[in-house]
C-alpha positions as CSV (number, residue, x, y, z in Angstrom):
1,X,-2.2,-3.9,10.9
2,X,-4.6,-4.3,8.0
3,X,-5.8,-0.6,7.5
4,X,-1.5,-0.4,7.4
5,X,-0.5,-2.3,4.5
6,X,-3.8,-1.5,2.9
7,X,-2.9,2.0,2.0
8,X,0.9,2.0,2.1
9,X,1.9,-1.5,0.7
10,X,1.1,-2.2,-3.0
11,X,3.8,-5.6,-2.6
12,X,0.6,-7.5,-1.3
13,X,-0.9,-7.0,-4.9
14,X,2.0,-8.9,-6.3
15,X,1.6,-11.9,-3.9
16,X,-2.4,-11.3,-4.4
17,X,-2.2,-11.3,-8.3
18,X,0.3,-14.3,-8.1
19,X,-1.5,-16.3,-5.9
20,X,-1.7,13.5,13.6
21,X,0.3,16.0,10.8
22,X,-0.9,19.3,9.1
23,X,-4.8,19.3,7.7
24,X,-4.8,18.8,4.0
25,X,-8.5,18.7,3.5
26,X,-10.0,16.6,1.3
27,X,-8.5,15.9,-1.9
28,X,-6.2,13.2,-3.2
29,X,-5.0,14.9,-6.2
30,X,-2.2,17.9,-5.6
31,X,-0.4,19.8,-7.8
32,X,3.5,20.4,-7.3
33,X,4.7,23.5,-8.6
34,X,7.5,26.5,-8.1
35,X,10.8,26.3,-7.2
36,X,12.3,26.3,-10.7
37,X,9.7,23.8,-12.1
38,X,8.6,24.5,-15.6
39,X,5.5,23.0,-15.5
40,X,3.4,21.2,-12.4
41,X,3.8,17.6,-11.2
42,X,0.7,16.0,-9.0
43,X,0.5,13.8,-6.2
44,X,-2.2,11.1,-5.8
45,X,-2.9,8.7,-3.2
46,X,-4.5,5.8,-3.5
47,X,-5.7,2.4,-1.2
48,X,-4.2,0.0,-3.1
49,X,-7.2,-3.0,-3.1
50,X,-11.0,-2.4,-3.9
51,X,-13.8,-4.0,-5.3
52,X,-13.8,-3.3,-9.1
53,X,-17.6,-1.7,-9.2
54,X,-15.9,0.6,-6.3
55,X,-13.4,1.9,-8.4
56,X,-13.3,5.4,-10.4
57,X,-11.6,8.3,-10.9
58,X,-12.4,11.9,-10.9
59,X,-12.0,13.9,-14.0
60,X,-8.6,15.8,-12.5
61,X,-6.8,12.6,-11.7
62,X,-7.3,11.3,-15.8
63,X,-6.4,14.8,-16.9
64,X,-3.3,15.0,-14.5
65,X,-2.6,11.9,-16.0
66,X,-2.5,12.8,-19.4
67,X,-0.7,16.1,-19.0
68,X,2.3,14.4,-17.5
69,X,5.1,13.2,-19.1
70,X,5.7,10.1,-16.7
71,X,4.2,8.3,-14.1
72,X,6.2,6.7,-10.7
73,X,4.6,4.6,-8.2
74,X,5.9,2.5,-4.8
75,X,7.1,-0.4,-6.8
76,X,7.1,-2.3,-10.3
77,X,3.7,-3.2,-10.4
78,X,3.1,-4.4,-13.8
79,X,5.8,-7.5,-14.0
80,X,4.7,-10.1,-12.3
81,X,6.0,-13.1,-14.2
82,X,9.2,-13.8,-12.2
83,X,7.1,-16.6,-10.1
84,X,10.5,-17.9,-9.0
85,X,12.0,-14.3,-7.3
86,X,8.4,-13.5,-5.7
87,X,8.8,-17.5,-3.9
88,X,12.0,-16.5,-2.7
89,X,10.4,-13.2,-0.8
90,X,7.8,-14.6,0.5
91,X,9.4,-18.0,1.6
92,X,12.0,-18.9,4.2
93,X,15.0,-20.5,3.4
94,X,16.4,-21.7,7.0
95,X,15.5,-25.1,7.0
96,X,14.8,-24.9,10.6
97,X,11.8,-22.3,10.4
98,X,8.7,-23.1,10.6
99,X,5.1,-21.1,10.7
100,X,3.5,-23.3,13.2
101,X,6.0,-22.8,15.5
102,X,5.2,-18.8,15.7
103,X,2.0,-19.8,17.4
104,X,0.8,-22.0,20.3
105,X,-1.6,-24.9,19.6
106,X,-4.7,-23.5,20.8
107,X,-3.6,-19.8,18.3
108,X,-2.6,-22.4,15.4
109,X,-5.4,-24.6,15.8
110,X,-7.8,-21.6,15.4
111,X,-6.2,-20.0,12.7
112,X,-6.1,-23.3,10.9
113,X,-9.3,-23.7,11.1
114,X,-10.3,-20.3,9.6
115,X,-8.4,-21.0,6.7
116,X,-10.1,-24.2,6.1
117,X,-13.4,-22.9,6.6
118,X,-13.3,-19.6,4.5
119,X,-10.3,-20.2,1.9
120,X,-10.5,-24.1,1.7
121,X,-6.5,-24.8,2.2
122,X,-5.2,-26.1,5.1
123,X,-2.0,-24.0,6.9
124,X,0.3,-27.0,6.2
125,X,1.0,-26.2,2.6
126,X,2.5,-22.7,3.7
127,X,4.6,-23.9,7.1
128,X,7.3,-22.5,5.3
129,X,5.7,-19.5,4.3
130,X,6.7,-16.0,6.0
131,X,3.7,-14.4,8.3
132,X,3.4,-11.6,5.5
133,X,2.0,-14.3,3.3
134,X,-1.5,-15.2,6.1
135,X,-1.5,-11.2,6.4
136,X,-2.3,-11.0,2.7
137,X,-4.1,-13.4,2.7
138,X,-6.7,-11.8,5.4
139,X,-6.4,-9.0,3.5
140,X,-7.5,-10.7,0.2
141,X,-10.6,-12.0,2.6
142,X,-11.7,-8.6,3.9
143,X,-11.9,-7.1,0.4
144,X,-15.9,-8.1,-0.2
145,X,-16.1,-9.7,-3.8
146,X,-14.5,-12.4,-5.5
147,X,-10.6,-12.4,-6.0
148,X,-11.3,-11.8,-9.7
149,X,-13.1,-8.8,-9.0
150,X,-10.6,-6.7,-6.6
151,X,-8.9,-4.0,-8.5
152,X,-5.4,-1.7,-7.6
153,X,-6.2,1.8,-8.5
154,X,-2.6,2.1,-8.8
155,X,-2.4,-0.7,-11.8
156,X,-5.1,0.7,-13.5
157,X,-3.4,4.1,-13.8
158,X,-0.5,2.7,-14.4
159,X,-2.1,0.5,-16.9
160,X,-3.5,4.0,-18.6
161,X,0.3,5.7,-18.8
162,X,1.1,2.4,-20.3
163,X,-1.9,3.4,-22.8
164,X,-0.3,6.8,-23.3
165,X,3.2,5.9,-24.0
166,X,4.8,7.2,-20.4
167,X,7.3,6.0,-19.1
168,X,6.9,4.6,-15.5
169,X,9.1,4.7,-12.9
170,X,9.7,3.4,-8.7
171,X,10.4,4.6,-5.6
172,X,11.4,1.4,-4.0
173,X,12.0,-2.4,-5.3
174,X,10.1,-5.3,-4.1
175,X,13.1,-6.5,-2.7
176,X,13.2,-3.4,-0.5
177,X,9.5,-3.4,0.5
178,X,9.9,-7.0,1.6
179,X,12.8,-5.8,3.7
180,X,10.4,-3.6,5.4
181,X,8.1,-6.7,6.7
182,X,11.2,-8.9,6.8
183,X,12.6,-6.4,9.6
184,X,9.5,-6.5,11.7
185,X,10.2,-9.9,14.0
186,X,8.0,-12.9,13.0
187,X,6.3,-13.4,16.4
188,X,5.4,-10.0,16.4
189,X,3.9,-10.6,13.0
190,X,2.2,-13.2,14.5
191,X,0.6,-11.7,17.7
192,X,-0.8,-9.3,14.7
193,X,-2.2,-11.9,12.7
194,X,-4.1,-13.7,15.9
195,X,-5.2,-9.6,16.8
196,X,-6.5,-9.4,13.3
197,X,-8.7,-13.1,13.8
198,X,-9.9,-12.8,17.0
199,X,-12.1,-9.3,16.0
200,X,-12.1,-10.2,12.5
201,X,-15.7,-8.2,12.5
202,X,-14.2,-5.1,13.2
203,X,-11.3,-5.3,11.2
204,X,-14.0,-5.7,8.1
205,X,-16.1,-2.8,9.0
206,X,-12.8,-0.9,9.0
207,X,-12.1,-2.6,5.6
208,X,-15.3,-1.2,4.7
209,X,-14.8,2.4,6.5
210,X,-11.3,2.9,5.0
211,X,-12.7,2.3,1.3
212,X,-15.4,4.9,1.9
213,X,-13.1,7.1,3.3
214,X,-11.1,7.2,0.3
215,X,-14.0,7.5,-1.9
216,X,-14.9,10.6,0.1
217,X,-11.6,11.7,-0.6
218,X,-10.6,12.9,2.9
219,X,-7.0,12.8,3.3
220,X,-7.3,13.9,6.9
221,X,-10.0,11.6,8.0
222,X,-7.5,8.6,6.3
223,X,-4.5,9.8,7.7
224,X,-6.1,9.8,11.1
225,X,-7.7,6.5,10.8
226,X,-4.2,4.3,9.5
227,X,-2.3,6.6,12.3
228,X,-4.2,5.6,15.4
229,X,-3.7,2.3,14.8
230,X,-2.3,0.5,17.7
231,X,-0.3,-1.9,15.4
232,X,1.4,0.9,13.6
233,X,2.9,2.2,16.9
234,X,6.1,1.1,16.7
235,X,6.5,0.9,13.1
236,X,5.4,4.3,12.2
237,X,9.2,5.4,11.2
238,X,9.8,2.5,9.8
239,X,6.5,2.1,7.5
240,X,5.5,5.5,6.8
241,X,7.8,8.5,8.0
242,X,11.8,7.1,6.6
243,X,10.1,6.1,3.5
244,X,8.4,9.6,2.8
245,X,11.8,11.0,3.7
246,X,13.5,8.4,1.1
247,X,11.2,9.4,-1.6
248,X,11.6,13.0,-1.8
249,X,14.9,13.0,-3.6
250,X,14.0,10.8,-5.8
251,X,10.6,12.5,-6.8
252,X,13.1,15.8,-7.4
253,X,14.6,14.1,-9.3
254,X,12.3,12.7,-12.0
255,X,10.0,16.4,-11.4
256,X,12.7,18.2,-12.8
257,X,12.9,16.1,-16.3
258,X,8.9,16.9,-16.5
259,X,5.5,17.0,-15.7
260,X,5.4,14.1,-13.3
261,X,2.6,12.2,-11.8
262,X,3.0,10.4,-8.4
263,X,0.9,7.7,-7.1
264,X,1.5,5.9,-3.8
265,X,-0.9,5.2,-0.9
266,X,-3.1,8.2,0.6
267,X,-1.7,7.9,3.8
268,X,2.3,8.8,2.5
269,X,0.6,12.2,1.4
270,X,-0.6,13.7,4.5
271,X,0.9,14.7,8.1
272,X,3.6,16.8,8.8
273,X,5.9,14.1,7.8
274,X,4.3,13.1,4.7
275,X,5.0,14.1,1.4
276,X,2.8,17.1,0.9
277,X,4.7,18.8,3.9
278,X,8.0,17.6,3.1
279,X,7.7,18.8,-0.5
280,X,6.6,22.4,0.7
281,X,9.5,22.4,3.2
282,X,12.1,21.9,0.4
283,X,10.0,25.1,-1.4
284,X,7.3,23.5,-3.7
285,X,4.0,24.8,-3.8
286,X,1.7,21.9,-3.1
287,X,-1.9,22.6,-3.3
288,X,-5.1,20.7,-3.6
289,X,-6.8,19.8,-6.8
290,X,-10.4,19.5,-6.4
């Protein structure tokens, strides 16, 4: 479930800064063009943690930057002050839940202890937290430097449009991403969070493999890697495949008032029912910047 929300949910960077298809080949960056556009929009994907001395960008993503006229991403990125509307998300309001009860004793006890041991808070001050919340926190974990040295590739660039006067606009709320997680039952969430524990080893080296990966900038090799997993079986539609569909209206949309510059996790891009495929099917030429 990690490798998931790792490329295809930037909402954990809020709560962290608070608190197979068609070959592509390898390249993140892909021009848009044709079908009536007057002049080329890109594509980029991105993971949406990594270690800050991990992070950089190759000359064509900076250029494609700066050529366009605006930038859009998953979600608002860049307000996080409204402390009180993030609490609401992430917390449950039925006075009845409670996070312990999603695991058995022996599941909790364990779990517990791991957060003791390598985050130094014990589970009790989150009981009424919502799964989503330990799931970020793992996450947080598995990224290997200090919390004040992860970076989001996505709020840097959009930290550079910021730089450059563009305007930046969304593809989703946080409201609506929540939604996504919120709609996923909580003991199924849970099962995921115990899966994640038990090999917590493996789940690192993938950690680890999925950064490289993206580094190497092999779209395929990503794709294929956040595809097989078994968590994401019956969530595909719902985490990856509706949303690309969602989006490609709205990216249209904002290509046809100008050079436009999309950034959203890598593995949204590729398969035949991500956003690279899509796009050609409604008559764009998408092709690969390298």
């Amino acid at each position: 479930m990690l490798r998931i929300i790792r490329t295809i949910s930037p909402l954990l960077l809020v709560f962290i800064f608070q608190i197979s298809g068609n070959a592509q080949g390898k390249s993140l960056l892909w021009k848009v063009s044709g079908k009536g556009l007057t002049t080329p929009s890109y594509l980029f994907g991105t993971v949406h943690m990594i270690c800050k001395n991990e992070l950089s960008f190759a000359p064509a993503v900076t250029t494609a930057l700066q050529n366009a006229q605006s930038m859009c991403m998953e979600i608002d990125l860049m307000n996080n002050d409204d402390h009180d509307n993030m609490r609401a998300l992430i917390m449950h309001t039925d006075a009845n839940y409670s996070l312990r009860q999603l695991f058995d004793s022996t599941d909790y006890a364990t779990l517990n202890r791991y957060f003791l041991d390598s985050l130094q808070f014990n589970l009790a001050s989150l009981d009424k937290a919502k799964p989503f919340m330990l799931t970020t926190l793992l996450l947080a974990k598995q990224i290997p430097c200090n919390d004040e040295d992860i970076a989001s590739p996505d709020r840097v660039l959009a930290a550079m449009a910021i730089n450059q006067k563009k305007p930046i606009a969304t593809l989703e709320t946080v409201e609506s991403q929540m939604a996504l997680f919120d709609s996923i039952p909580d003991t199924a969430e849970a099962a995921m969070i115990m899966h994640i524990l038990r090999d917590i080893k493996a789940n690192d080296k993938e950690a680890h493999e999925l950064t490289n990966i993206w580094k190497q900038q092999d779209l395929d090799k990503l794709y294929q890697l956040v595809i097989q997993s078994p968590d994401l079986k019956d969530y595909q539609n719902l985490m990856l495949f509706q949303r690309n569909a969602a989006w490609v209206p709205r990216i249209e949309q904002l290509m046809k008032k100008g050079s436009l510059f999309v950034a959203v996790g890598a593995a949204h891009l590729a398969g035949n029912k991500g956003l690279i495929s899509l796009l050609r099917k409604q008559g764009y030429k998408v092709e690969a910047v390298n």
